[in-house]
C-alpha positions in Angstrom: 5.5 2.4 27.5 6.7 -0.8 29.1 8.4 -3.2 26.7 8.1 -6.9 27.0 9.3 -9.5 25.0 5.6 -11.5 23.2 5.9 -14.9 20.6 5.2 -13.3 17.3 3.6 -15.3 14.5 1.4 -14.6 11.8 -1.6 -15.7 10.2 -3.5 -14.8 6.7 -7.1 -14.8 5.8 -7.1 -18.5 4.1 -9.3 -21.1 6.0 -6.2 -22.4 7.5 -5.4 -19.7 9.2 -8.8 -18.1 10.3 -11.4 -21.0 10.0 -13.3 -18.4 7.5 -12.4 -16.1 4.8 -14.5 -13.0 5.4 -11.1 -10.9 5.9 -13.2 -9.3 8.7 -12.0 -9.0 12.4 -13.5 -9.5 15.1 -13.3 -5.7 15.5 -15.6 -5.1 12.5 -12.6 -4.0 10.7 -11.2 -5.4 7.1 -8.0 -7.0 7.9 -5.1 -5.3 6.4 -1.4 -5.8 6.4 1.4 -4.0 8.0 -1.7 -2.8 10.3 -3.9 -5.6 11.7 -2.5 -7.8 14.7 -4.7 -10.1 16.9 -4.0 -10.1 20.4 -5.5 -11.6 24.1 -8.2 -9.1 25.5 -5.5 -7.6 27.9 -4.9 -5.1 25.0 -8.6 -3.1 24.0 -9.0 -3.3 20.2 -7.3 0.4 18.7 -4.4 -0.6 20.6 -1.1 0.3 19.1 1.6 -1.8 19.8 5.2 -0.6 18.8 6.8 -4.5 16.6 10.1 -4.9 15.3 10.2 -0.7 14.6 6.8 -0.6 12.9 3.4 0.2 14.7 0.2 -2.1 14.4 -3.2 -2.0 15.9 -4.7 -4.5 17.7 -8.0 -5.4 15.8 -8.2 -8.8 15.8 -9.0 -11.9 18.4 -7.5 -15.5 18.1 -8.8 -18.1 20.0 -5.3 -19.2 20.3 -3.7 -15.9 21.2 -3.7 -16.1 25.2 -0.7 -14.4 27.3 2.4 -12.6 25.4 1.5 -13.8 21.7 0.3 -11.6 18.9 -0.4 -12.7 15.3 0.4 -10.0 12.5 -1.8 -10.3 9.5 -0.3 -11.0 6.5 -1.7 -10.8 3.2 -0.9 -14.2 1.5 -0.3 -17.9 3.5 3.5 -17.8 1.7 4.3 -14.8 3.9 2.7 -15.9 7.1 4.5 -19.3 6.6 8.0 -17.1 6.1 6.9 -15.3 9.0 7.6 -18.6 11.3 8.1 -17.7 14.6 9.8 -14.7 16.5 10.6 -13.7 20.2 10.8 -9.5 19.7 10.1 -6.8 22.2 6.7 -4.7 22.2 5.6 -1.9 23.2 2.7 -0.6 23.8 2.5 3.6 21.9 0.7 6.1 23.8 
């Protein structure tokens, strides 16, 4: 697959993050780390997309996640806040 370079952040299931805690996305599925990522509607939900050598599944929508960003879930607002910010390659896994 074709490997671009997408902003990487991250985001937990506090109200802070989400709005809501239901831990649900907008899949349907329970949000789960080291798994779940949100990304725009240019990748179908199941997608998985190869990040910093592990692979995730797109499961989750963010009203703020337009273009080349993706949000990892994380489970705890101390890791999403360590997260920060990060410029890396992905790939999309056949």
């Amino acid at each position: 697959g074709e490997t671009k370079i997408f902003k990487i952040t991250a985001y937990c299931p506090c109200s802070k993050c989400c709005g809501k805690q239901t831990g649900t996305t907008a899949s349907g599925t329970r949000a789960t780390a080291g798994r779940t990522v949100a990304a725009s509607s240019q990748y179908a939900f199941g997608t998985k997309l190869l990040i910093n050598g592990k692979v995730y599944t797109v499961e989750d929508r963010g009203g703020a996640i337009k273009g080349n960003k993706i949000d990892i879930y994380m489970d705890s607002h101390a890791q999403a806040l360590a997260w920060g910010v990060k410029y890396l390659p992905v790939q999309v896994v056949k």
